[in-house]
N, C-alpha and C positions, 0 to 999 in steps of 0.2 A: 352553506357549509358550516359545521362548527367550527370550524377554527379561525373561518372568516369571523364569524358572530362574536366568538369570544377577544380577539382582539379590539375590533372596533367598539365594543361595548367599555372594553379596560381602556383604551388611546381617551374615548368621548368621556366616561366617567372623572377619570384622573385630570385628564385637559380640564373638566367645568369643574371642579375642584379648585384645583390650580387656578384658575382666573379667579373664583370667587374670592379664596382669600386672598390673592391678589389686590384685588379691587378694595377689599376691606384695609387690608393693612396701608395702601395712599389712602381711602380716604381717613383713615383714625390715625395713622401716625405715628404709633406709641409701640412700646417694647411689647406689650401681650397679643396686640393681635397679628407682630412683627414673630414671633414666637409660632402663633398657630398657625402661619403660612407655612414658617419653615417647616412642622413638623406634616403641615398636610400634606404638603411639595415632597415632602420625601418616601409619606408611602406612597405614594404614585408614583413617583421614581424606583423605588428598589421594588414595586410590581411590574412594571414595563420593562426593567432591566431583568428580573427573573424571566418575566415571558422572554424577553427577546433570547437569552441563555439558551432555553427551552427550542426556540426556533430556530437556533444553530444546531444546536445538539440535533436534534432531527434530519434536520441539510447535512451534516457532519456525516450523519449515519450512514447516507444516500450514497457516500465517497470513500467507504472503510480504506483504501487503499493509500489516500490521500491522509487520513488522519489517522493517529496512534490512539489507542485503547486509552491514553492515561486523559489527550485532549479530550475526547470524550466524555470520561467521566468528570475532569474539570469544568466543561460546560454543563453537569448535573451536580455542582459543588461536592462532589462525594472525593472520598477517599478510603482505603480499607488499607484494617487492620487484620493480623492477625491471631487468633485467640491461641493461648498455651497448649490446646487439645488439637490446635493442625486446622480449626475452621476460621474460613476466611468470611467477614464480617463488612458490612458495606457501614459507611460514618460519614455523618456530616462534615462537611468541611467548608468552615468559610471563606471567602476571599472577598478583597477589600473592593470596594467599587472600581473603584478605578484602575483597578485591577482586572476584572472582569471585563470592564468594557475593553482594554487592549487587546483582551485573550479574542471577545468574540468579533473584533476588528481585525485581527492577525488572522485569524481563522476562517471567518470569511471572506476576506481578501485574495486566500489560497483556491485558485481556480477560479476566481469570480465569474457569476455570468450574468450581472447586472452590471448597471452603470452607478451604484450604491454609491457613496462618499463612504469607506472608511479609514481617509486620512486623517490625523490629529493632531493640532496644532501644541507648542506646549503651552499656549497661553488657553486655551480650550480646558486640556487636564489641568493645570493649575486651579482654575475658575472653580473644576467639580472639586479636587482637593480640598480648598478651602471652603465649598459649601459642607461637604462632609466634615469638616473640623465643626464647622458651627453648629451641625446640626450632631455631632457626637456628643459637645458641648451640654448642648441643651436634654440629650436623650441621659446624662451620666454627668451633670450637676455635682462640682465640689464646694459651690459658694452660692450668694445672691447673687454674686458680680459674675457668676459665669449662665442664668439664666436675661439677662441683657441684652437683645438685640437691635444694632443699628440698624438706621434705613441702607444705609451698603454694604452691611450684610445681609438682609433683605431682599438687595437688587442681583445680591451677588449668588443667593438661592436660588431665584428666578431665572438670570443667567443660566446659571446649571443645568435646571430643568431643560431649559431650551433646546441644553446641549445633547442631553439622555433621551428627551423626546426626540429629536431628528433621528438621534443613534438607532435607538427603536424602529423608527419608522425604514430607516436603510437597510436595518437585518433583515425588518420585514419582507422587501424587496426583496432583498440577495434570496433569501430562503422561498418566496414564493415562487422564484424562477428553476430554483432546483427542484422541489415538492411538485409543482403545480397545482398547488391548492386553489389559485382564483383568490385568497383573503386581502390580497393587496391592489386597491384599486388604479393607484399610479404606478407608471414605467418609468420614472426620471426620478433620480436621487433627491435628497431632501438636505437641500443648505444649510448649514449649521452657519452659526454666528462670527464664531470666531476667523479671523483672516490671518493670523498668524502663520510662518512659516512651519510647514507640517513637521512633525517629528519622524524621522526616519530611525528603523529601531537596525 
């Protein structure tokens, strides 16, 4: 099925990504290839967090009754304007990571029919917060001293990752029980790292 193929292909690509320069940045050590992790970590992240968006909005769809038109178009980052001549205009709209991840954890969460994790701890969202500062950081550079990265900021990307990855993998769930697409090979949620007390919104 495509849409099994296309996710597993993006989880496997992005994952051996991820470990490679993983692996590069212990073994060398130093700010540059502490640097290329982060920013490789991150488009595999804001690709797996798009698909996963993408795979709510779909399950969303399946429930119009349950979700409002605005949720919706939230889950496809859009927003509309209106033009001075009366036409309505469809616009991008961004939203901050961690942002997003609550919206498609909130949203998922409404009727669930998996056994998904999408509790989150605030020591969880902190972790991504502050991977997202580093790596805003280094993508919108005001100095030398703002492309410098530590080894625990490094750990602390990784971390992140860990945590966007499981996210991912629990939409995926929740969504393939409502779809019934077959793209998601496990029926039991995917642990996240964090043990923090979850945040109740």
């Amino acid at each position: 099925m495509k849409e099994k193929d296309e996710f597993s292909t993006l989880i496997r690509i992005t994952s051996q990504d991820a470990m490679k320069v993983a692996n590069e940045a212990r073994n060398n050590a130093d700010a540059s290839t502490y640097r290329m992790a982060v920013r490789t970590i991150f488009a595999g992240a804001e690709g797996i967090l798009w698909y996963a968006k993408n795979l709510a909005r779909a399950a969303a769809a399946q429930s119009p009754g349950s979700y409002s038109t605005l949720e919706i178009a939230a889950l496809g980052d859009e927003a509309y304007v209106v033009a001075e001549n009366g036409t309505v205009k469809k616009k991008a709209n961004f939203i901050p990571m961690v942002t997003s991840i609550r919206l498609v954890s909130k949203l998922m969460a409404r009727g669930q029919m998996s056994n998904a994790d999408f509790d989150w701890s605030a020591g969880a969202l902190s972790t991504i917060r502050q991977a997202v500062a580093v790596r805003n950081r280094l993508t919108h550079p005001k100095s030398g001293v703002d492309l410098l990265v530590t080894e625990e900021e490094f750990h602390l990307v990784f971390s992140a990752w860990g945590e966007i990855l499981a996210f991912a993998l629990n939409t995926a769930l929740e969504a393939d029980k409502r779809l019934g697409t077959g793209m998601f090979p496990l029926n039991q949620a995917i642990p996240r790292t964090a043990s923090d007390e979850a945040v109740i919104d």
